[in-house]
KEDOPA-997900 format. One record per atom (N, C-alpha, C): chain; residue in one letter; residue number from 1; x, y, z; atom name. Coordinates in pm, 1 decimal. Atoms other than C-alpha are relative to their C-alpha. Layout:
A	A	NUM	X	Y	Z	CA .
...
***
This chain:
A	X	1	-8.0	-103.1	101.5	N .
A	X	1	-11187.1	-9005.4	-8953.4	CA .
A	X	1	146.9	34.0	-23.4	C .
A	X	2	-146.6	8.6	76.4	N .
A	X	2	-10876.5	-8949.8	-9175.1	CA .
A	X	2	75.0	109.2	59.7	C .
A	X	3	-102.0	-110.1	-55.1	N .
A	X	3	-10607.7	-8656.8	-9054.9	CA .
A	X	3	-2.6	140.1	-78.8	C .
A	X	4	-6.1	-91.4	108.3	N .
A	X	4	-10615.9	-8392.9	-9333.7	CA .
A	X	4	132.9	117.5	27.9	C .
A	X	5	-100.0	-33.6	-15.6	N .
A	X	5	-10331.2	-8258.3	-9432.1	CA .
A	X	5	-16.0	132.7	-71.1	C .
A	X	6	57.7	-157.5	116.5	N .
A	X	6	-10299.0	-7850.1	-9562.6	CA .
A	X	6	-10.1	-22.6	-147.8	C .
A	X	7	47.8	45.2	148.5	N .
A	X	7	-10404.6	-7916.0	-9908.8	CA .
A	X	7	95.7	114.1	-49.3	C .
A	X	8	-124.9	-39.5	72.6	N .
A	X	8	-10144.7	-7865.2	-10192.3	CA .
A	X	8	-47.6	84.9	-104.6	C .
A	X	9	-28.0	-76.0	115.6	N .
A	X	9	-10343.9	-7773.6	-10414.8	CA .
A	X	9	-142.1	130.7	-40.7	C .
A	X	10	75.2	-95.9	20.8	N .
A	X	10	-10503.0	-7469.6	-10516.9	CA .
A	X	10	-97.7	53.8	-112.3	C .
A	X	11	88.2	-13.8	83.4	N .
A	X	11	-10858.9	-7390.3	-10650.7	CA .
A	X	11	-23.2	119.0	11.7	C .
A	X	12	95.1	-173.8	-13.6	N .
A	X	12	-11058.0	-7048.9	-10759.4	CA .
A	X	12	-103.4	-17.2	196.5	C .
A	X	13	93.4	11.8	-139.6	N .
A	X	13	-11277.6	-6953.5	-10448.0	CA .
A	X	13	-100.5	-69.0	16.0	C .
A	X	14	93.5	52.8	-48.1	N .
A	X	14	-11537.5	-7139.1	-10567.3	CA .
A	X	14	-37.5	-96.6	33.4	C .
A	X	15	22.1	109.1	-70.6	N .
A	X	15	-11454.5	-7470.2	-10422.5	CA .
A	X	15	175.7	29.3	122.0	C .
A	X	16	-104.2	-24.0	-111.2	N .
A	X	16	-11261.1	-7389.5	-10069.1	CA .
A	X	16	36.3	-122.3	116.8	C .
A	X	17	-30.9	123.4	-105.5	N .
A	X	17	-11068.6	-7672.7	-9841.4	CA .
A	X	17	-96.2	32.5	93.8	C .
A	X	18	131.3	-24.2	-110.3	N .
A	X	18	-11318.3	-7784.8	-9614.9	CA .
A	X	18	71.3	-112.9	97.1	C .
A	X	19	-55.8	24.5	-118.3	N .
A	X	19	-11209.1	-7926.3	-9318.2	CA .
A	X	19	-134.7	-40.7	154.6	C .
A	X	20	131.7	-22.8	-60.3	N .
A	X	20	-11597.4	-7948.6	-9097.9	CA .
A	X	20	-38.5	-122.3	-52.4	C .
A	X	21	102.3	118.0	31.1	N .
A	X	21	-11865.9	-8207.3	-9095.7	CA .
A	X	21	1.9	-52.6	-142.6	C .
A	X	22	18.7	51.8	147.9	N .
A	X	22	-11797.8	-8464.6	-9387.3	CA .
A	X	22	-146.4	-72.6	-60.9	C .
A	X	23	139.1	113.6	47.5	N .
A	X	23	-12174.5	-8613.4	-9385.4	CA .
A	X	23	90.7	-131.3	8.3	C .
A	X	24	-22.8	118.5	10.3	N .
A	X	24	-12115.0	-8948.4	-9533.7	CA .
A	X	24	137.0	-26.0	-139.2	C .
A	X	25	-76.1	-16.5	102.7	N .
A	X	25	-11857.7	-8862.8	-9779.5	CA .
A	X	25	90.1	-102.4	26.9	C .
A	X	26	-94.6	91.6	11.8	N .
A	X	26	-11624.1	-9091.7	-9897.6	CA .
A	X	26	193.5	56.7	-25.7	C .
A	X	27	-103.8	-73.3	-13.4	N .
A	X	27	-11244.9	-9017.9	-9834.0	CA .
A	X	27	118.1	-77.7	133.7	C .
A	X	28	-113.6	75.3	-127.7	N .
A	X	28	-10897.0	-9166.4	-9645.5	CA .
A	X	28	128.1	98.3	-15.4	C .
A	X	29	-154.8	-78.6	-66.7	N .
A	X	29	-10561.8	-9021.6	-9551.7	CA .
A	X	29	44.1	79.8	-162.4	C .
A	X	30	-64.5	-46.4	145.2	N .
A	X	30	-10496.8	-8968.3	-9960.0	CA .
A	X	30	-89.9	93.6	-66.8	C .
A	X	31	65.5	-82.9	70.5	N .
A	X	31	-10780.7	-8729.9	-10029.3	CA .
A	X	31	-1.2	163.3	73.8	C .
A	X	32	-60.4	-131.4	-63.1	N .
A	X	32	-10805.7	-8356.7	-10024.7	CA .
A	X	32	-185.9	45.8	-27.9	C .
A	X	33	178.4	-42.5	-39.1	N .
A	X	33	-11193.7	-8223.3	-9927.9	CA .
A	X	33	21.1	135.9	-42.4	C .
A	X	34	32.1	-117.1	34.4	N .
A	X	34	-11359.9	-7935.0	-10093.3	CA .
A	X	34	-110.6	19.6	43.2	C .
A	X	35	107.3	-41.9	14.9	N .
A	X	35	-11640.1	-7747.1	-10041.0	CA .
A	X	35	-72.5	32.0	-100.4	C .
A	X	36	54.9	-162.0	97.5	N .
A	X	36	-11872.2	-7538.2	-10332.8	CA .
A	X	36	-6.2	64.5	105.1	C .
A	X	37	22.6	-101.1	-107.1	N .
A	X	37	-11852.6	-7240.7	-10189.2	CA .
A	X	37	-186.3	73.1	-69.4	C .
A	X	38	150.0	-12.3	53.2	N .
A	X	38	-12289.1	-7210.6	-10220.5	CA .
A	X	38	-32.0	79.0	110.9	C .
A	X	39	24.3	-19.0	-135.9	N .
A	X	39	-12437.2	-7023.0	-9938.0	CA .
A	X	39	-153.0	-106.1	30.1	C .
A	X	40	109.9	25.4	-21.5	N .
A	X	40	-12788.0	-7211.1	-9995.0	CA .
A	X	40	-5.4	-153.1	65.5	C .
A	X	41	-110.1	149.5	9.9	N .
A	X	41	-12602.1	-7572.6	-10024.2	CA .
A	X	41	100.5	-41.3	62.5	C .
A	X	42	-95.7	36.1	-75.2	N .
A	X	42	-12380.8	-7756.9	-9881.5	CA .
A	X	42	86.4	-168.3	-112.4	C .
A	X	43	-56.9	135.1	70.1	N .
A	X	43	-12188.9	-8026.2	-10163.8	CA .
A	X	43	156.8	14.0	32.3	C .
A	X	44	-122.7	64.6	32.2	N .
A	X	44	-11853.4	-8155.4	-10091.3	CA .
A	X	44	42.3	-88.1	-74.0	C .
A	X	45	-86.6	61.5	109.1	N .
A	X	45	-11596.2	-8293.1	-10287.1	CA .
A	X	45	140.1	-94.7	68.7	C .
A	X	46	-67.6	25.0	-66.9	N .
A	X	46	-11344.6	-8557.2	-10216.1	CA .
A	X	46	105.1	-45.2	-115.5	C .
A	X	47	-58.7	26.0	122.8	N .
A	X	47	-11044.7	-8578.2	-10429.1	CA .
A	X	47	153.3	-61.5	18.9	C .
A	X	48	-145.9	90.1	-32.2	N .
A	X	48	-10716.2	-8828.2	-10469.6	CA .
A	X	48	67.0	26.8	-137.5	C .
A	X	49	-68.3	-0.8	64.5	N .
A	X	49	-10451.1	-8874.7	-10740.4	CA .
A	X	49	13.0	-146.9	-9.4	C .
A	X	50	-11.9	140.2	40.0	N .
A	X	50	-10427.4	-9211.9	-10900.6	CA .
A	X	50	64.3	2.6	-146.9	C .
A	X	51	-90.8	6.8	134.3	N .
A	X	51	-10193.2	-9207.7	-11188.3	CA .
A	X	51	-31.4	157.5	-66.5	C .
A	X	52	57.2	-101.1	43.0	N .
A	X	52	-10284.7	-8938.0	-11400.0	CA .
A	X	52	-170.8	30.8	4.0	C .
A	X	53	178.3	-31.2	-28.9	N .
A	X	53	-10653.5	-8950.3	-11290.2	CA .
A	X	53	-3.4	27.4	117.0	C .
A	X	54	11.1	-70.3	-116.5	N .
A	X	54	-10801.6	-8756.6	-11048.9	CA .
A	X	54	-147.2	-84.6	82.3	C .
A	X	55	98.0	55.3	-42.1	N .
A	X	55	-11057.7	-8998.3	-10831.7	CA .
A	X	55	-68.3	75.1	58.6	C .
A	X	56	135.3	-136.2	-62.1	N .
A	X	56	-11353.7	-8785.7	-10692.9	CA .
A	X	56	-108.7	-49.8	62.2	C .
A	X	57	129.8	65.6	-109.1	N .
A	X	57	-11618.1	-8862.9	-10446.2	CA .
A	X	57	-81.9	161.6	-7.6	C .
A	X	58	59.1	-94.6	9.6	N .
A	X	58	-11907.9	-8620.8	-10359.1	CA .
A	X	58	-96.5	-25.3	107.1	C .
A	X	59	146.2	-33.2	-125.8	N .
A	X	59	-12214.2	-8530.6	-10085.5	CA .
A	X	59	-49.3	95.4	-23.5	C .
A	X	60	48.4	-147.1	-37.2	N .
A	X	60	-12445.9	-8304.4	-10026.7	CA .
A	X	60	-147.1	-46.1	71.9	C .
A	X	61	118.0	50.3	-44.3	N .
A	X	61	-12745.6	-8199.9	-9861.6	CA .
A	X	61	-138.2	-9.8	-66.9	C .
A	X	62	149.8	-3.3	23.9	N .
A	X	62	-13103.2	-8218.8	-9900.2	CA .
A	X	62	-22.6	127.3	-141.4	C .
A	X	63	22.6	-145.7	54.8	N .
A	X	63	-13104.2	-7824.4	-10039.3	CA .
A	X	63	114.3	-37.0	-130.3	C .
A	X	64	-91.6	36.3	95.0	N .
A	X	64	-12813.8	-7954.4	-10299.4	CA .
A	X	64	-74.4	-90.5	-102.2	C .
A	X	65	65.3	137.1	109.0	N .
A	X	65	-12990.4	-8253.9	-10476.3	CA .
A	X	65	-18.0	112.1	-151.2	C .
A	X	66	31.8	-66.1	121.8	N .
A	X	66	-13105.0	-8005.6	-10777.4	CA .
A	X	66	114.5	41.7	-60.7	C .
A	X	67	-111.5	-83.2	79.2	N .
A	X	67	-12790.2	-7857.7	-10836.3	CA .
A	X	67	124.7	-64.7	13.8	C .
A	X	68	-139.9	162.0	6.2	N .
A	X	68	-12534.7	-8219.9	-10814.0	CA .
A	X	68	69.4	38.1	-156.3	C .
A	X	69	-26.6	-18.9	140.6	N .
A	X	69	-12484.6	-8165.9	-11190.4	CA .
A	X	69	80.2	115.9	-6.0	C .
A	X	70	-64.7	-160.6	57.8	N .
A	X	70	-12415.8	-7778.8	-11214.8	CA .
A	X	70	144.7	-3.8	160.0	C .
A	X	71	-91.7	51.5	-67.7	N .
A	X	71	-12169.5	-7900.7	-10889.5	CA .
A	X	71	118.6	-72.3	-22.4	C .
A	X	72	-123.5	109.4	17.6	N .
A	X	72	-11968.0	-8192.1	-11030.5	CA .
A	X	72	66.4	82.8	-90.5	C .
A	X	73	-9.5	15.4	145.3	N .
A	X	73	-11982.7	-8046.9	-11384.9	CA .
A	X	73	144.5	135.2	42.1	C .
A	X	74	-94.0	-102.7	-45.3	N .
A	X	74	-11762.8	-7691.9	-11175.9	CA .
A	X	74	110.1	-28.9	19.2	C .
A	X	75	-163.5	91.4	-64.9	N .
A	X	75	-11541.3	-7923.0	-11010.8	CA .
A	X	75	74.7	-89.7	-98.4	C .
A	X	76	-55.9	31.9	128.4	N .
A	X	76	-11461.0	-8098.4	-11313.4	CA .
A	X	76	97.4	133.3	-85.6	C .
A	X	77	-48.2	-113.6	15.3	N .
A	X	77	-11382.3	-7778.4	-11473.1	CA .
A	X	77	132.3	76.0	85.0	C .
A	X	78	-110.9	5.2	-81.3	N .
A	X	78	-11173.8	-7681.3	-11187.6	CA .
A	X	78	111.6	-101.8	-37.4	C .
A	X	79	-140.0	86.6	-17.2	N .
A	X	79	-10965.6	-7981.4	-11151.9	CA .
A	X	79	65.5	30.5	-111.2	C .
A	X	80	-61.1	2.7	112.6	N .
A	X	80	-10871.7	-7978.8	-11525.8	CA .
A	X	80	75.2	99.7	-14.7	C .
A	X	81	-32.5	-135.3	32.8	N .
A	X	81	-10808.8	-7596.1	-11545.8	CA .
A	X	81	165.1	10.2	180.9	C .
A	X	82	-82.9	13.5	-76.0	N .
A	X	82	-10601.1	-7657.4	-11233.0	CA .
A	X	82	122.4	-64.5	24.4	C .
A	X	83	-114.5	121.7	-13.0	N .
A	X	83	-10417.5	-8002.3	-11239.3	CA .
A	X	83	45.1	-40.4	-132.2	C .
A	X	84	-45.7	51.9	101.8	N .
A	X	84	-10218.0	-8002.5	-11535.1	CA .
A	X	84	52.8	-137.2	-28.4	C .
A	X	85	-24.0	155.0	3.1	N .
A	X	85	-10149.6	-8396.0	-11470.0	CA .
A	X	85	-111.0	-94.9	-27.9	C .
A	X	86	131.0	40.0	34.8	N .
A	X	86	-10500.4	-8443.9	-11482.1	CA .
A	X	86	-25.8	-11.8	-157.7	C .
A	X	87	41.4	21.9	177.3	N .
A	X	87	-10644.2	-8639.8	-11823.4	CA .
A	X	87	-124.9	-19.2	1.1	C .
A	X	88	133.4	69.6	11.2	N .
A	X	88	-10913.2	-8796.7	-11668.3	CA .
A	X	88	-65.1	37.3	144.1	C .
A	X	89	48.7	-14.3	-136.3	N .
A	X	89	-11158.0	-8759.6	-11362.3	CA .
A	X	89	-131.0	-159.7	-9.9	C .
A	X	90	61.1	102.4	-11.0	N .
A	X	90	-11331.3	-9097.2	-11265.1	CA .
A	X	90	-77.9	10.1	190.2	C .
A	X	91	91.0	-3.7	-91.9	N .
A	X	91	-11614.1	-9140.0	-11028.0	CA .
A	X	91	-68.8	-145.1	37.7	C .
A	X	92	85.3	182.9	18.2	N .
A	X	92	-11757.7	-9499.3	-10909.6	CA .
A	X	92	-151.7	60.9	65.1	C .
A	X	93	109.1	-96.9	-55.0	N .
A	X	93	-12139.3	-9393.8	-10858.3	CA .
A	X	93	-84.4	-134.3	9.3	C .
A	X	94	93.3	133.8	-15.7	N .
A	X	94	-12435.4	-9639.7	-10711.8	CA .
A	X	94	-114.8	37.4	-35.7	C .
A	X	95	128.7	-53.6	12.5	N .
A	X	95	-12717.0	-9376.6	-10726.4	CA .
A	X	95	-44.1	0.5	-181.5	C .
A	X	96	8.9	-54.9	145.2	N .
A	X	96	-12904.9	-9377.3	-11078.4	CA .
A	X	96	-0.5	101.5	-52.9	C .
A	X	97	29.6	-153.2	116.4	N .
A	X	97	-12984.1	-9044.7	-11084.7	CA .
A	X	97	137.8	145.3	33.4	C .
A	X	98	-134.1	-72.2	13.7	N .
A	X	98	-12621.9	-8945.7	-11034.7	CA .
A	X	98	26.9	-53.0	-109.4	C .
A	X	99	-7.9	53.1	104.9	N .
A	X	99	-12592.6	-9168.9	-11296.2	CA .
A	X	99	-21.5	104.1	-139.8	C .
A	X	100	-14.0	-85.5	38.6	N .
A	X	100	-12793.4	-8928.6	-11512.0	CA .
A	X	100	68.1	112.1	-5.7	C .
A	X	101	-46.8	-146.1	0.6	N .
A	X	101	-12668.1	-8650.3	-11437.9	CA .
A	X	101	117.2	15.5	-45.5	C .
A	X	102	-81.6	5.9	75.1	N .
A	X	102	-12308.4	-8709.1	-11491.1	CA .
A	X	102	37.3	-38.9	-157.5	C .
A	X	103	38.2	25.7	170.4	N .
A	X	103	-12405.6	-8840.1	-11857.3	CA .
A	X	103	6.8	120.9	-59.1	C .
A	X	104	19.9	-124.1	130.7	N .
A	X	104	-12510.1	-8512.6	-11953.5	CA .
A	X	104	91.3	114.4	13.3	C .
A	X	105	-145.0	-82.1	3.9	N .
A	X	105	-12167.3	-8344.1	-11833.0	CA .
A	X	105	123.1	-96.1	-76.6	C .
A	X	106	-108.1	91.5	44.6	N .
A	X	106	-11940.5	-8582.9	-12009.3	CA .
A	X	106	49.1	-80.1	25.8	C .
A	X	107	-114.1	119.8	-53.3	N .
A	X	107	-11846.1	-8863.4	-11839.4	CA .
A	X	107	-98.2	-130.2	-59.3	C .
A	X	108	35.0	159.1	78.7	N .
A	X	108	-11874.5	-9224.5	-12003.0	CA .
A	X	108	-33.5	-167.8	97.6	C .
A	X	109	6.3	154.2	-112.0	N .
A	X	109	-11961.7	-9557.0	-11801.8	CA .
A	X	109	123.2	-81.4	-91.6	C .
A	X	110	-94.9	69.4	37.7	N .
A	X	110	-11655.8	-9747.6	-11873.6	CA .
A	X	110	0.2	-187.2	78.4	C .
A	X	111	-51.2	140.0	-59.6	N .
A	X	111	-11700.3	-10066.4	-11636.6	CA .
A	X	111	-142.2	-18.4	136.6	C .
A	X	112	72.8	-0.2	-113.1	N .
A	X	112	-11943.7	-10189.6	-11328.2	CA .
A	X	112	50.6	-97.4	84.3	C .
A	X	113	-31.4	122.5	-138.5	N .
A	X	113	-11898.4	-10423.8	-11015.0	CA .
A	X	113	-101.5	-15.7	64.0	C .
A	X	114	127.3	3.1	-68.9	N .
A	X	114	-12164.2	-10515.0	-10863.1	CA .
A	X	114	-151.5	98.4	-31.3	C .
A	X	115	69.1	-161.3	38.0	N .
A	X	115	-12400.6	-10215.3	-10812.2	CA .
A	X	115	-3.3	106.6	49.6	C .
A	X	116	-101.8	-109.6	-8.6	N .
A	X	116	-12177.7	-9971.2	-10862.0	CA .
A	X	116	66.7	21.4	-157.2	C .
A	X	117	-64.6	-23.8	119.8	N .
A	X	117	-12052.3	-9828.1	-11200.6	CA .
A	X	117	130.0	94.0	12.4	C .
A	X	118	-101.1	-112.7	22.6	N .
A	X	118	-11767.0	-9657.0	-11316.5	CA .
A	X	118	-9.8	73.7	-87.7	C .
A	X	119	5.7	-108.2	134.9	N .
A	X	119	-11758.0	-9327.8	-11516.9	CA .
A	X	119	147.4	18.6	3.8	C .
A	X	120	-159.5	-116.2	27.1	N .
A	X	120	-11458.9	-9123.9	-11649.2	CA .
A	X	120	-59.9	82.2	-89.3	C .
A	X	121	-1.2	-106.4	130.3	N .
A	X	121	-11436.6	-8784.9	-11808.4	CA .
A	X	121	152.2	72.1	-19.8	C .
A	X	122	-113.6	-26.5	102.2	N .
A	X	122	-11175.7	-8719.5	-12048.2	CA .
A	X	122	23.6	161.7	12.3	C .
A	X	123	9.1	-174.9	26.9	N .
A	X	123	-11024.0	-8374.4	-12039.7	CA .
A	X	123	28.4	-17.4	-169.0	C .
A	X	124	9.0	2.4	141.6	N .
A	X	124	-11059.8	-8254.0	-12378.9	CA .
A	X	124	121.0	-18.6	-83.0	C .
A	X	125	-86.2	9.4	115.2	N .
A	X	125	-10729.9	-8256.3	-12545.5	CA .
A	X	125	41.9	-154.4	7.5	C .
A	X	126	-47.7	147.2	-49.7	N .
A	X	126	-10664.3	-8613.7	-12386.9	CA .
A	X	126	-95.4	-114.0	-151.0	C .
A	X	127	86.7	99.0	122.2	N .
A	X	127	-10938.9	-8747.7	-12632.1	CA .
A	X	127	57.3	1.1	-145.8	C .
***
C-alpha cells in the first residue's frame, strides 16, 4: 500500500482526506484519497493529475451502490469548482452499470481496451 502524502489540495467538507481502509480501490504513490463524507455509506475517491485531467478511481460499499451516481456526479463538481487546471475528469470503468450511471452525469465513452472503457467529462467552459 502506497505512502500518502498530506494532500495539497483542498475540498468543501463534503469529500474529506481519507487515510483508513481503502477496500479495493485503485490508487499509487500519485493519488490523493477522499472520502464522501455520508454517515450511512462509505464511497471513496481516488484522484491523480495527468496533464490537465484529473484521473479518478472510486469504491464503495454494499450500503453505497444506490447512491455511485449522486457520489461521482459531487466529486465531479468538486474537482472542477476546486482545480482550476482541471478541463477534464476521466475514469476507465469495467462495471456496466457504472457505465450507466456516469452517462447520465456527463461523461462520454471516448475509447475501450479490452473490457474496460474510457469516459471523460468535460468541464463546461472547456467544451
Amino acid at each position: 500500500m502506497a505512502q500518502q502524502a498530506q494532500s495539497q489540495l483542498q475540498f468543501p467538507v463534503r469529500f474529506v482526506p481519507y487515510y483508513g481502509d481503502t477496500m479495493d480501490l485503485v490508487y499509487d504513490e500519485n493519488y490523493e484519497i477522499f472520502k464522501w463524507d455520508e454517515p450511512d455509506c462509505v464511497v471513496l475517491f481516488s484522484v491523480a493529475r495527468r496533464g490537465n485531467a484529473a484521473n479518478i478511481h472510486f469504491d464503495c460499499d454494499r450500503a453505497a451502490l444506490r447512491r455511485v451516481r449522486e457520489a461521482i456526479g459531487e466529486f465531479c463538481e468538486h474537482l472542477f469548482s476546486e482545480l482550476e487546471w482541471c478541463t477534464m475528469i476521466m475514469g476507465i470503468i469495467e462495471k456496466p452499470s457504472v457505465v450507466r450511471s456516469v452517462k447520465k452525469i456527463g461523461f462520454n465513452h471516448i475509447g475501450s481496451v479490452d473490457n474496460l472503457k474510457v469516459y471523460v467529462r468535460l468541464r463546461e467552459w472547456a467544451v
